[in-house]
Phi, psi and omega in degrees: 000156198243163191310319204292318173302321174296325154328289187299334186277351180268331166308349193247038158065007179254179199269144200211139166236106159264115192224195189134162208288172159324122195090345196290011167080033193285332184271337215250351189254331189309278203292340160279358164260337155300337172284340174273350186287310184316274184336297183278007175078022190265126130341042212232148181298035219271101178225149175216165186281015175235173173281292202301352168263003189270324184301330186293330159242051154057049187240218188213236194236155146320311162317295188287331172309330160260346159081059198210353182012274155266354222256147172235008157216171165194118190277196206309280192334292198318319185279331157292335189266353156301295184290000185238019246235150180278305173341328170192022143359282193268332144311288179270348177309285215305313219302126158250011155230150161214138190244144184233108173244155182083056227257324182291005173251358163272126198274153184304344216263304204286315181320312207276348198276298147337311145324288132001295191263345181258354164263328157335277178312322188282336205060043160253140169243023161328151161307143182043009174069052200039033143292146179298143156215112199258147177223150191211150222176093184247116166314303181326358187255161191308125165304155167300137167317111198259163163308308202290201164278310188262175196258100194311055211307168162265344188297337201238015186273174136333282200308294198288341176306301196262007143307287219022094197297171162276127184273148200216092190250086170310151195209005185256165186239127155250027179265105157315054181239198168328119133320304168303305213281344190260004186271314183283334184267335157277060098274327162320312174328298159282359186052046192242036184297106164272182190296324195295329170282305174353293195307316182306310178299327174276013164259010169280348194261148213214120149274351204288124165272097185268113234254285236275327201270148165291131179244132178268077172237144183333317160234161194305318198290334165261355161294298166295337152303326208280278182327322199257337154295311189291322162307333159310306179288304185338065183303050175231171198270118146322137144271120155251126150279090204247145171321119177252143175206174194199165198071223193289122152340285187296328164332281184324279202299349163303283183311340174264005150283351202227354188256121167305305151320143198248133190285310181251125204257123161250088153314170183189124183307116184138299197290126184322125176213155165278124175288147160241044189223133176262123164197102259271297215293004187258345180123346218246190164189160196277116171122349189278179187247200167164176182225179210232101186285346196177167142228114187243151204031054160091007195251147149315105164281116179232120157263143212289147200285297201282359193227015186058000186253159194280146179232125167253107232269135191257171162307133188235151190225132183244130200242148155247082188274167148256112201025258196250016161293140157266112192299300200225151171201135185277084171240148162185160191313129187272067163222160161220161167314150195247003212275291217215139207208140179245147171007261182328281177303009189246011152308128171110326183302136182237112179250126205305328182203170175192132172258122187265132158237115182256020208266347164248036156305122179236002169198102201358169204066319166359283188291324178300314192289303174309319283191291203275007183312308211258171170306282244221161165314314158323313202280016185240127198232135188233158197242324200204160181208141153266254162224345185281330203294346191256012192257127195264209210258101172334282169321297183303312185311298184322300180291341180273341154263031159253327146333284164321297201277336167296332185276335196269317145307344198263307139354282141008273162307302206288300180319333168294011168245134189301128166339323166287320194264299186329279186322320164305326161281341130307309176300324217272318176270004151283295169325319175287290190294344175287315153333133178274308182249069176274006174240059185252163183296095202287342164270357171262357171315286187282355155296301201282357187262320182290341162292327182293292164319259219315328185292296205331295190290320197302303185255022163053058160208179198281143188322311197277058169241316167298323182204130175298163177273331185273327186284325155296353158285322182300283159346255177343344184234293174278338136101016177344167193188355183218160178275010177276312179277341174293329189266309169348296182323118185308142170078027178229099184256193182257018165261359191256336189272343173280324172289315192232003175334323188259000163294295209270358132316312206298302186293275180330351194259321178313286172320323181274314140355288166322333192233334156260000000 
């Protein structure tokens, strides 16, 4: 599937799992349908399942955005005193998209639970309680962490089953990169590894350890030798940085659980370091390197490797909003040491080069995810591979081709539409998701527009000076019955609740009247 199809079916509302191999332009079709969300006023959730990819399109992580935080259930009560919560009340009533990106790192159990609080909140028992839910993605990148043995994929919840999402396999490569390097990681995919990649690969292997370069290994434990012996060897005066943070306790301890930057960062003039941040206009991006020439006034200075320039490095800050409240927040400098990384954090990350040791891979994907880390066949250099390291998820192979082929239908379906008519079905469904109350009454709608004229003229000033088209939609959808409930409705205080209660009860009583 190519961007632009993909663009249009998520513009025509439906819920899409958009995915595809590295480069195929899966973030770039993602940030062009939130600027049309923008653009038409549409709600939306913008989230991932991680900090650092939540940073990467400007969201927050799913956990804190749904207040769901570490918990992977929650029974009735927990889940009403959620949805009821001020924090976030209005956040899931209103939302009518939700984007979930890095969708593989979110476990099925957190999918159903979401499901589970977005038909609560909407009082729908619609999937997700009829939010649009675009999800992005490569299964093929490392699972979530499970309790069990096998890994608690989201492809395999309750949720995504009773979603079914429309698939979106973007298949064009936008990436300059390796021809070889890209040959080889879609055949791992496809599990179609010949002899002929191997060979390319053992002329990638090395013993020479080279210190300029980033090493990628499997566990924490050699991540941290490696950092803390090269830091060592340094005859310069330690720096600590230590992680800062303010508002609600589990917020925080979310974000610093999710955050790449290390709550205690130790430098040193001299030391290799990695950015984990993007910010295009200072030079850096998450994965550039650099090393740390100095500091001033209590700041890093790191020059940057590919591009010679110096940065002088500021605080970077990770939030937990309610609109433009903020719950919780996070800073610290967005560097960690470069010697060494492991796998896992070094998802999303794009690197000029990496010496990879797979020789302790214990579970499918590894070598994939470490492996499409770097551009080019040049930048990978490997000390070691196991019988784990090229292997992907059985089940994930199995299923990206039943993938492919729902896309290659979804391709299918969209052609049946004409040009003319696709545009129209895009605005009728912009038109729709901008509504806030998209399931209100329309003949009690048009009761309540026609009363707004006759006050409007009664009292000679313009219809929304009596009532907004949103507080009458709102009316028209929750239906209020009492004057306690009246007052919820936007734009209803208690001098508009004095002035016309007994007019728009009379018409809603009516309206109820009517319908049973």
């Amino acid at each position: 599937m190519k961007q632009f199809q993909a663009l249009d079916i998520l513009k025509l509302g439906h819920s899409v799992f958009l995915t595809g191999a590295p480069g195929a332009g899966k973030t770039f079709v993602l940030n062009q349908f939130i600027d049309h969300l923008h653009e038409h006023d549409i709600n939306v959730g913008i989230t991932a399942s991680t900090g650092i990819a939540a940073t990467h399109i400007g969201g927050s992580t799913i956990h804190s955005w749904s207040g769901i935080g570490i918990k992977d259930d929650l029974d009735d009560m927990a889940l009403s005193k959620l949805i009821n919560k001020s924090s976030h009340k209005s956040r899931l009533k209103f939302v009518r998209v939700l984007i979930i990106d890095e969708i593989s790192m979110l476990d099925g159990a957190r999918m159903d639970l979401l499901n589970k609080l977005l038909k609560r909140a909407k009082s729908s028992n619609k999937p997700f309680g009829g939010v649009q839910v675009v999800m992005t993605g490569d299964l093929f990148q490392l699972p979530p962490v499970s309790k069990n043995s096998e890994p608690d994929f989201p492809h395999l919840s309750n949720a995504w089953r009773e979603l079914n999402p429309v698939i979106c396999y973007l298949s064009e490569q936008h990436r300059a990169e390796d021809p070889q390097l890209l040959d080889i990681l879609d055949a791992m995919r496809k599990q179609e590894l010949e002899e002929a990649h191997f060979s390319t690969l053992q002329e990638q292997q090395t013993e020479h350890t080279d210190t300029a370069i980033t090493k990628l290994y499997t566990h924490n434990m050699d991540v941290d030798q490696i950092n803390h012996r090269e830091l060592k060897k340094i005859d310069n005066e330690e720096q600590l940085f230590s992680m800062q943070g303010s508002g609600r306790e589990p917020l925080v301890e979310v974000l610093a659980k999710g955050c790449l930057a290390p709550e205690a960062l130790v430098l040193k003039k001299g030391a290799e370091v990695l950015f984990v941040a993007n910010k295009p206009a200072n030079g850096y991006f998450n994965g550039t390197r650099g090393e740390v020439i100095g500091f001033d006034d209590g700041k890093p200075v790191v020059k940057i490797h590919n591009s010679g320039r110096d940065v002088t490095v500021e605080r970077a800050s990770w939030q937990v909003k309610d609109g433009d409240k903020v719950l919780a927040e996070i800073t610290q400098f967005p560097l960690r040491l470069a010697w060494a990384i492991t796998v896992h954090k070094s998802q999303g990350m794009s690197l000029d080069a990496a010496e990879i040791d797979l020789s302790k891979a214990f579970t499918p994907g590894m070598g994939y995810v470490a492996i499409s880390r770097v551009r080019t066949l040049d930048g990978l250099k490997l000390k070691g591979l196991n019988n784990m390291a090229m292997r992907v998820h059985p089940g994930v192979a199995e299923f990206d081709k039943k993938l492919q082929e729902r896309s290659n239908h979804a391709i299918d379906s969209l052609s049946n539409f004409k040009k003319s008519k696709l545009k129209k079905a895009h605005q009728a469904v912009a038109a729709n998701l901008s509504l806030d109350y998209p399931n209100y009454d329309k003949d009690l709608f048009a009761k309540f527009k026609d009363w707004r004229t006759a006050q409007a003229k009664k009292q000679s000033i313009p219809p929304y000076m009596v009532l907004s088209d949103k507080s009458l939609y709102a009316l028209s959808a929750e239906k209020p019955q009492t004057l306690a409930k009246l007052t919820t409705i936007p734009g209803i205080g208690a001098v508009k609740r004095d002035q016309y209660a007994e007019d728009l009860l009379t018409l809603i009583n009516q309206a109820s009247g009517k319908l049973l």
